[in-house]
PAVODO-359618 format. One record per atom (N, C-alpha, C): atom name; residue number from 1; residue in three letters; x, y negated, z negated. Coordinates in steps of 0.1 Angstrom, whole numbers, plus 5000, padded with zeros to 4 digits. Example, Ala and Ser with C-alpha at 12.3 -4.5 7.8 and 13.67 -1.06 7.14 Angstrom:
BEGIN
   at     i    aa     px     py     pz
    N     1   ALA   5132   5057   4922
   CA     1   ALA   5123   5045   4922
    C     1   ALA   5132   5033   4922
    N     2   SER   5128   5022   4929
   CA     2   SER   5137   5011   4929
    C     2   SER   5129   5000   4921
This chain:
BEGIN
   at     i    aa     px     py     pz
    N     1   UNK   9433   1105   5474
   CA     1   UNK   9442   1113   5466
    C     1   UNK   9456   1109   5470
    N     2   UNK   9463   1113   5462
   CA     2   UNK   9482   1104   5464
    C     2   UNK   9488   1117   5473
    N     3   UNK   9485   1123   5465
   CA     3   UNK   9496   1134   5472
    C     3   UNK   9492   1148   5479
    N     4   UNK   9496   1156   5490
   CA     4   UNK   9490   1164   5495
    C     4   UNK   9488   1175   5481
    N     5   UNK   9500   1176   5478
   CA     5   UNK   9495   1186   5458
    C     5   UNK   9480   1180   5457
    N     6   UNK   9480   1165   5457
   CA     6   UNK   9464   1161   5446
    C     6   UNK   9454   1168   5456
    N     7   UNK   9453   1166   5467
   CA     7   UNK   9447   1170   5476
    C     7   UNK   9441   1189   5476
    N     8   UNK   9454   1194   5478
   CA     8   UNK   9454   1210   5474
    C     8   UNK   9446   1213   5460
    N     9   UNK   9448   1206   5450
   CA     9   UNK   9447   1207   5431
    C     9   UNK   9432   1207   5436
    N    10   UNK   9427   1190   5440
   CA    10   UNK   9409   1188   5441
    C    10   UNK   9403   1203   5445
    N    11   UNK   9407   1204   5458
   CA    11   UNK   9398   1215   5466
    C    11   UNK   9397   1227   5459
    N    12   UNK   9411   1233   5455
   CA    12   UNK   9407   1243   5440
    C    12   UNK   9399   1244   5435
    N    13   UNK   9400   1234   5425
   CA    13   UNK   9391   1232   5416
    C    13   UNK   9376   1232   5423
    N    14   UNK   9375   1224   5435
   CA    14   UNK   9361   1221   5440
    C    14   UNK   9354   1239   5444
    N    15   UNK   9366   1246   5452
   CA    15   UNK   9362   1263   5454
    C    15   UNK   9357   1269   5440
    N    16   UNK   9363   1264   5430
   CA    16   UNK   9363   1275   5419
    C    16   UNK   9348   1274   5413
    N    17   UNK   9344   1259   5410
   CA    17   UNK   9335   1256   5405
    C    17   UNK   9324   1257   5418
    N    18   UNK   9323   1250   5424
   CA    18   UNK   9308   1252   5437
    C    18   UNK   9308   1264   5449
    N    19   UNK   9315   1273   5449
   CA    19   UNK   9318   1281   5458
    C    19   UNK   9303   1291   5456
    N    20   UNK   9298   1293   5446
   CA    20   UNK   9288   1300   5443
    C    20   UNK   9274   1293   5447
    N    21   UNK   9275   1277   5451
   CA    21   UNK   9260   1271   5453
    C    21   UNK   9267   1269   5471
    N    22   UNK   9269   1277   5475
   CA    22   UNK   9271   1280   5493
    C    22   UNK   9271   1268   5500
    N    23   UNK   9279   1254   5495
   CA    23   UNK   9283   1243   5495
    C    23   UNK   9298   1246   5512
    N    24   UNK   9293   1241   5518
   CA    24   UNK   9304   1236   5528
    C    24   UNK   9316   1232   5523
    N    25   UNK   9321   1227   5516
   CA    25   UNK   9333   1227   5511
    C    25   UNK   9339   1213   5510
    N    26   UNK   9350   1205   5511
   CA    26   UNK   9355   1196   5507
    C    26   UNK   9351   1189   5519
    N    27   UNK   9344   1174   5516
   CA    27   UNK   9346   1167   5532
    C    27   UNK   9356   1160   5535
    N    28   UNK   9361   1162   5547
   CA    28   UNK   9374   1158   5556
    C    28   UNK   9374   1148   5564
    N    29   UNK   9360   1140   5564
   CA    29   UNK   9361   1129   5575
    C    29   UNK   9355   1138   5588
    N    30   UNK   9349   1126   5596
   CA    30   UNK   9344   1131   5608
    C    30   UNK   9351   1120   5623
    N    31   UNK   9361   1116   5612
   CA    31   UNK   9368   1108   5624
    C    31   UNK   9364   1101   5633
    N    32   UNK   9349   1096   5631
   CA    32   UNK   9342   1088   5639
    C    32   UNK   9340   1071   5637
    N    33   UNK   9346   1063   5654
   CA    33   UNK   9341   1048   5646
    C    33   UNK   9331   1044   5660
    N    34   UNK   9322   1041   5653
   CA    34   UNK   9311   1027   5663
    C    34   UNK   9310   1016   5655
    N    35   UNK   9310   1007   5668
   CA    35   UNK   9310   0998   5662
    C    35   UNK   9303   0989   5675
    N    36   UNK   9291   0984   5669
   CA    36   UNK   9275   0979   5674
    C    36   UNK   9276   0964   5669
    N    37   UNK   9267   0957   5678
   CA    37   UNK   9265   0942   5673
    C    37   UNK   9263   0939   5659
    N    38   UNK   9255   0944   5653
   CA    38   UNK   9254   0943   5637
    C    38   UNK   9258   0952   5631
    N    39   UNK   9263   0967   5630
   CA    39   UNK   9266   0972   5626
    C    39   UNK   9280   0978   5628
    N    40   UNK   9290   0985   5618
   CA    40   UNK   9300   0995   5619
    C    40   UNK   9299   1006   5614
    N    41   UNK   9303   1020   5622
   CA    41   UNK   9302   1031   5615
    C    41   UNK   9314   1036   5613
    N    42   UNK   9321   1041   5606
   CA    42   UNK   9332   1048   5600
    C    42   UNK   9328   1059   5594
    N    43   UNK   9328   1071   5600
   CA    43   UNK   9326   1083   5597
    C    43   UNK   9311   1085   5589
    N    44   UNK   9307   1085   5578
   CA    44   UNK   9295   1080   5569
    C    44   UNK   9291   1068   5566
    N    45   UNK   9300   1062   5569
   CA    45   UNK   9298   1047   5560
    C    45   UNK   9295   1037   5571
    N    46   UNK   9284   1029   5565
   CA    46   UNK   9281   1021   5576
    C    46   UNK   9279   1009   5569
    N    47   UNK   9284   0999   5575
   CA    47   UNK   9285   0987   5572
    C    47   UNK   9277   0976   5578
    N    48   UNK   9270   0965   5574
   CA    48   UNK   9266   0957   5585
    C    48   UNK   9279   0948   5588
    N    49   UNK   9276   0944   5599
   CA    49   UNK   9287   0935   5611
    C    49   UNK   9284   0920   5609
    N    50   UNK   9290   0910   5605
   CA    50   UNK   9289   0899   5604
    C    50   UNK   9294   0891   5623
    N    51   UNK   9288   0882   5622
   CA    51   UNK   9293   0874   5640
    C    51   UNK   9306   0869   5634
    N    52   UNK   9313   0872   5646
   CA    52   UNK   9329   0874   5638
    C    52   UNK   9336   0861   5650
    N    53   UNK   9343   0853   5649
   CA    53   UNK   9352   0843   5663
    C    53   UNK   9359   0853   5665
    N    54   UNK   9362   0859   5681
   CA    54   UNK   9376   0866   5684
    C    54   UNK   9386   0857   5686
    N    55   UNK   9385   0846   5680
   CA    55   UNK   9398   0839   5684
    C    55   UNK   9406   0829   5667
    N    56   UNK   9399   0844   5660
   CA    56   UNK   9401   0844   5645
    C    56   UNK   9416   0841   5642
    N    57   UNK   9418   0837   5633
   CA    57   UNK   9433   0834   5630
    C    57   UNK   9448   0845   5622
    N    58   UNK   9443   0856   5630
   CA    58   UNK   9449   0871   5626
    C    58   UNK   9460   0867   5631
    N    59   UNK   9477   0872   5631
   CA    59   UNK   9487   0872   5639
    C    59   UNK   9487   0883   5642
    N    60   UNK   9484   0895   5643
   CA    60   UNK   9487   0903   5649
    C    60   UNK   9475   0913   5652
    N    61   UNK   9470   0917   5666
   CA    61   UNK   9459   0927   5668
    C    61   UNK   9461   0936   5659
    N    62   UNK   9451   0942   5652
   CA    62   UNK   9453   0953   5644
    C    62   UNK   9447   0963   5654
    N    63   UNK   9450   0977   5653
   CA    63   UNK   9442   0985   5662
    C    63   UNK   9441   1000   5655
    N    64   UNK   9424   1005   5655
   CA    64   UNK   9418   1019   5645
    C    64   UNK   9430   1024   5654
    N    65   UNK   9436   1032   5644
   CA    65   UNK   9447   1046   5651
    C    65   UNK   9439   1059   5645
    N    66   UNK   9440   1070   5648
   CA    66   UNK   9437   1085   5645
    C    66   UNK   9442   1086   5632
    N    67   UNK   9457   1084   5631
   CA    67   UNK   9456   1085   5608
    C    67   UNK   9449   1076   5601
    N    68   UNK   9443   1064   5603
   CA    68   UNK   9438   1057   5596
    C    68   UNK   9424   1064   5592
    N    69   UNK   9418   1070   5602
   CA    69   UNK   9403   1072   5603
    C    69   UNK   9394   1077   5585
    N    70   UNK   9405   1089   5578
   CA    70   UNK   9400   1093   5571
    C    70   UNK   9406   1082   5558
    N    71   UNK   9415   1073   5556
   CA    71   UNK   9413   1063   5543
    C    71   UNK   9405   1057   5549
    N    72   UNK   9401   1047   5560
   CA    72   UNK   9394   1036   5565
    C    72   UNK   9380   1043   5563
    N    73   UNK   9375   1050   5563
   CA    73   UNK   9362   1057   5558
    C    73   UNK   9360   1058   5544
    N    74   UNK   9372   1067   5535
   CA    74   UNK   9369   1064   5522
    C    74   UNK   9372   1046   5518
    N    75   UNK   9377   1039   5525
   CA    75   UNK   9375   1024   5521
    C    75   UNK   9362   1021   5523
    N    76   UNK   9357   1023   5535
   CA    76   UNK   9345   1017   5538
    C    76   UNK   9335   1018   5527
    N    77   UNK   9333   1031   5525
   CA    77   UNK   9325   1039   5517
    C    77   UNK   9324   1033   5503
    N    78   UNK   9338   1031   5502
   CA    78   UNK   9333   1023   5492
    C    78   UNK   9330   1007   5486
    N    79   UNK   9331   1000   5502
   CA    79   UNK   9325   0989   5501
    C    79   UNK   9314   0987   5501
    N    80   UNK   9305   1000   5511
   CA    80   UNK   9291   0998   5513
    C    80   UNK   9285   1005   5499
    N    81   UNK   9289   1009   5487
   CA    81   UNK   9289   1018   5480
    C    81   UNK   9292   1005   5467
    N    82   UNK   9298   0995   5468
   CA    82   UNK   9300   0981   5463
    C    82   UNK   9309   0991   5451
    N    83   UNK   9315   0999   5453
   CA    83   UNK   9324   1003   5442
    C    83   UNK   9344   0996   5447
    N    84   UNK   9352   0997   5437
   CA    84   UNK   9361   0992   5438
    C    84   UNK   9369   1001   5443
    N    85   UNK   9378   0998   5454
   CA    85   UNK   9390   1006   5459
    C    85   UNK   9403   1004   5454
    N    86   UNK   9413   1012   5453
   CA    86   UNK   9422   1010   5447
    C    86   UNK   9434   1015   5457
    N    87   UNK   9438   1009   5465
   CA    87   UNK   9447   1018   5475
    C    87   UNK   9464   1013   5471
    N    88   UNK   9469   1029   5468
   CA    88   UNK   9478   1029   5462
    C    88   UNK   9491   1035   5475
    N    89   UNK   9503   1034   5472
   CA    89   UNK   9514   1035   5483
    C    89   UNK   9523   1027   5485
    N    90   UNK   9537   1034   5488
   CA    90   UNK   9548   1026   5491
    C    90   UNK   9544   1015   5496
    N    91   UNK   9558   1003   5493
   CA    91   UNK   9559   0995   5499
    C    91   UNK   9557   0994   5515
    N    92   UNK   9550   0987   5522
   CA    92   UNK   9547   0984   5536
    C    92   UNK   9544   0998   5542
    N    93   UNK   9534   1003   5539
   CA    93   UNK   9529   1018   5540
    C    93   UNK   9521   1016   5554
    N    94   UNK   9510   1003   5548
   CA    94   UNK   9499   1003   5557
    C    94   UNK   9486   0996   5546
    N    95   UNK   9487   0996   5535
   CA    95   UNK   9477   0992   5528
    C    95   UNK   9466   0983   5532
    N    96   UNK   9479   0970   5534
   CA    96   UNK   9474   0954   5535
    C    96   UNK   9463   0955   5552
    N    97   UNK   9467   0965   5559
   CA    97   UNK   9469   0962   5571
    C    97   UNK   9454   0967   5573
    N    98   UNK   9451   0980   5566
   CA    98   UNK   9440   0991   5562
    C    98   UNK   9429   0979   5561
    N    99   UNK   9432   0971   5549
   CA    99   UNK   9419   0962   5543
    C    99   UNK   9418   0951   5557
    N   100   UNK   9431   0946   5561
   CA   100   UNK   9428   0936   5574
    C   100   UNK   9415   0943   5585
    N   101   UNK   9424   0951   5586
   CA   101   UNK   9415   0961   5601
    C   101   UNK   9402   0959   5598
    N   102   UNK   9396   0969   5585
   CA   102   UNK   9381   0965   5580
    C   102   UNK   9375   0956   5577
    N   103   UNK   9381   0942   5575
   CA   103   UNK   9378   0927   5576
    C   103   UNK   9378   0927   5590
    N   104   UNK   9382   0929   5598
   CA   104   UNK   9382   0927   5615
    C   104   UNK   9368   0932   5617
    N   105   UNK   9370   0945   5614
   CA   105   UNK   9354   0956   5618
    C   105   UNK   9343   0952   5615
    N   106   UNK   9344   0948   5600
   CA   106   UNK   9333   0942   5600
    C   106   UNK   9327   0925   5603
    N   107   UNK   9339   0918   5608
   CA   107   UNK   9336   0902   5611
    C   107   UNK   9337   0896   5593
    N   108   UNK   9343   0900   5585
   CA   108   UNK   9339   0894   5572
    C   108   UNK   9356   0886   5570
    N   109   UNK   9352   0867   5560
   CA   109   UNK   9367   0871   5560
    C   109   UNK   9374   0875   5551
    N   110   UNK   9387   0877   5550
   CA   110   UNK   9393   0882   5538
    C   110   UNK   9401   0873   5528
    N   111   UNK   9399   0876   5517
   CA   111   UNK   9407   0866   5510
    C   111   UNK   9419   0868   5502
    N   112   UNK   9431   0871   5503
   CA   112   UNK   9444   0876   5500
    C   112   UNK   9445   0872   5485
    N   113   UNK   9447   0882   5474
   CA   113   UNK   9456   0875   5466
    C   113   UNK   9469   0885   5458
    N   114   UNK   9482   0874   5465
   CA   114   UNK   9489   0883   5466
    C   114   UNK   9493   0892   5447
    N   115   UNK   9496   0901   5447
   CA   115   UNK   9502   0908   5430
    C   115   UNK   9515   0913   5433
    N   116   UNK   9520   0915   5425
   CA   116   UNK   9531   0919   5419
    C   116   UNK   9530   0927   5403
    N   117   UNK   9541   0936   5397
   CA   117   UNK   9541   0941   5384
    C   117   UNK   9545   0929   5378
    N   118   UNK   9548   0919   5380
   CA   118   UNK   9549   0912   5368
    C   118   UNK   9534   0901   5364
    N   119   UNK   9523   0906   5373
   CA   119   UNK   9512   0896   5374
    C   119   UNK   9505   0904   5355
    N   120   UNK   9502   0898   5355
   CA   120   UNK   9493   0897   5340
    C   120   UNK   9477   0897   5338
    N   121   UNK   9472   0905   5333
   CA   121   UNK   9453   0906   5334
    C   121   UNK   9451   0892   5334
    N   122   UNK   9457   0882   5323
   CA   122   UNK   9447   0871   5325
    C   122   UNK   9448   0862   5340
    N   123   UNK   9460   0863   5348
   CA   123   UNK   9463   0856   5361
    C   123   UNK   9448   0864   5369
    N   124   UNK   9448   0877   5371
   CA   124   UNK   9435   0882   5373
    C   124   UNK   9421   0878   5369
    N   125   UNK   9419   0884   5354
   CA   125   UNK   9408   0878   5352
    C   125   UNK   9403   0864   5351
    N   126   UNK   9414   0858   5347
   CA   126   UNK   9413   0841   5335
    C   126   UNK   9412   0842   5324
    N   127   UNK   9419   0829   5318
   CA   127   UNK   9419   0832   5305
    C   127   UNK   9404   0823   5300
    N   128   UNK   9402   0827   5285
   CA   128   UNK   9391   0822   5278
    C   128   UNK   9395   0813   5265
    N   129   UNK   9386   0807   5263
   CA   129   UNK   9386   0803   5248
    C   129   UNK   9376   0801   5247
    N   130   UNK   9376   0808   5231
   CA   130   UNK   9364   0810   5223
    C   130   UNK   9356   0792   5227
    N   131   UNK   9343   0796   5226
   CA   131   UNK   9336   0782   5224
    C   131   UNK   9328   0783   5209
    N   132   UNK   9334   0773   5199
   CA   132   UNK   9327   0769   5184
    C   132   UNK   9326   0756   5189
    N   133   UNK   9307   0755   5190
   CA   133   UNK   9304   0736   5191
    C   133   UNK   9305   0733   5177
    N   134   UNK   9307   0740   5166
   CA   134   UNK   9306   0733   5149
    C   134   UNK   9320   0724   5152
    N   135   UNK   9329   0732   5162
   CA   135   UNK   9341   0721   5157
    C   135   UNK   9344   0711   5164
    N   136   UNK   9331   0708   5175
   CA   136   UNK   9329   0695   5182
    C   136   UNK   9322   0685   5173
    N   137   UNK   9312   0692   5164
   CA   137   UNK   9304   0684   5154
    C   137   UNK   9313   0679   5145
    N   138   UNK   9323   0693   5141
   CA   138   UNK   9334   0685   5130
    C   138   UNK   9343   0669   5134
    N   139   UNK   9349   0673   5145
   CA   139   UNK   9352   0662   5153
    C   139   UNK   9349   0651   5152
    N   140   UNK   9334   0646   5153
   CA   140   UNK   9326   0639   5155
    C   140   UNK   9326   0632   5143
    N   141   UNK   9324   0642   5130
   CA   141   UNK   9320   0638   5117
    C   141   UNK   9331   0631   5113
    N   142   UNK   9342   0637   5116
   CA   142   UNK   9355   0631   5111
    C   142   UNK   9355   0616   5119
    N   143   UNK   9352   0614   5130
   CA   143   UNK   9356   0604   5137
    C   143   UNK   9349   0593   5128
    N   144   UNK   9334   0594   5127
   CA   144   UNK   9328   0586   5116
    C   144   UNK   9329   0582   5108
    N   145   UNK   9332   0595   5097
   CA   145   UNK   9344   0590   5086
    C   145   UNK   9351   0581   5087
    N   146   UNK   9364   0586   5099
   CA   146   UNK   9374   0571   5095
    C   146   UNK   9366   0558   5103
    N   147   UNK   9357   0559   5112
   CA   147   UNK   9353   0544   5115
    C   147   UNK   9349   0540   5102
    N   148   UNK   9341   0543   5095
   CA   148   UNK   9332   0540   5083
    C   148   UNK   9344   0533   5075
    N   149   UNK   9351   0538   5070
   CA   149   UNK   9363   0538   5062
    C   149   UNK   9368   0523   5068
    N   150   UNK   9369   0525   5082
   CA   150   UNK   9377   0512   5084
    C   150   UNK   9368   0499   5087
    N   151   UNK   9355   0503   5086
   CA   151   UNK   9348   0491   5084
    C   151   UNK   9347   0486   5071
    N   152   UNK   9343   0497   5061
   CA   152   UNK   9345   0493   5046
    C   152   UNK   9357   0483   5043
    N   153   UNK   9368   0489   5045
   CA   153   UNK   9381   0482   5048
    C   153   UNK   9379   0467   5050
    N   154   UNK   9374   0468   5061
   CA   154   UNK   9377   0452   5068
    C   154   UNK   9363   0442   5061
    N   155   UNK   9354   0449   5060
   CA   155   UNK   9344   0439   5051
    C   155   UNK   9353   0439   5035
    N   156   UNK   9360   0444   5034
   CA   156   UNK   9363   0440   5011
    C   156   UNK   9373   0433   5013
    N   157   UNK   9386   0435   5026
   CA   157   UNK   9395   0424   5028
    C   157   UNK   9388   0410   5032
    N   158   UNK   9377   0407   5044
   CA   158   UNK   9375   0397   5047
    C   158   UNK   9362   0387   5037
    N   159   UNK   9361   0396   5027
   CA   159   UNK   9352   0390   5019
    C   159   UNK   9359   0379   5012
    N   160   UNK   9352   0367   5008
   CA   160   UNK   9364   0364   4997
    C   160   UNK   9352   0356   4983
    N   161   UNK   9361   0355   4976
   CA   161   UNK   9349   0354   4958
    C   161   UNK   9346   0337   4964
């Protein structure tokens, strides 16, 4: 959630509607990290651990701090969960640093691509072009055409009566 408002707004809404099915209430993270030879745990989310070089080419040690615990969990969650994260925030907040750390954790590597507001869906997606093979065949047909043509040509000039 962006803002402690969004935050307050959710849980509302979450009291108003499930307060009657005796639901524990909003989860808050359990601020827990292990982290095992194959595995990482971040609060719920458990990731498998890839064999990672510690002598990886990071510039700077990244290190779990106590505020990270509860996005770095909803990140995880949703990598093990293969859904898309969207982490949004000021300039040099912590974002970049968020996704590094969990590429650390889990030994996986990362592949940067940097955006900006002036990047464009297709620099993202790629662009396309339609594929019509009729107008490879047209191509073709035409090409024949003019050879034909220019053989006709050169057999009625080189003929002679």
């Amino acid at each position: 959630m962006r803002t402690l408002a969004d935050k307050a707004k959710v849980s509302q809404v979450y009291r108003t509607h499930f307060s009657r099915l005796n639901m524990k209430g909003v989860y808050a993270g359990s601020r827990y990290v292990g982290v095992g030879v194959g595995h990482v745990q971040i609060g719920h989310a458990f990731l498998t651990r890839s064999a990672c070089d510690p002598r990886s080419s990071r510039q700077v040690a990244l290190q779990v701090l106590h505020h990270h615990l509860e996005p770095l969990e909803s990140i995880a969650k949703c990598v093990e969960m293969n859904w898309m994260a969207i982490l949004v925030g000021p300039q040099s907040c912590g974002k970049s640093s968020m996704v590094r750390l969990l590429s650390e954790l889990t030994g996986t590597t990362l592949h940067v691509l940097p955006m900006n507001s002036a990047m464009d869906t297709t620099e993202l997606l790629g662009g396309f072009e339609q594929a019509d093979i009729f107008r490879y065949v047209e191509e073709v047909g035409t090409e024949v055409k003019r050879f034909v043509k220019h053989i006709q040509r050169s057999c009625c000039v080189n003929r002679r009566p």
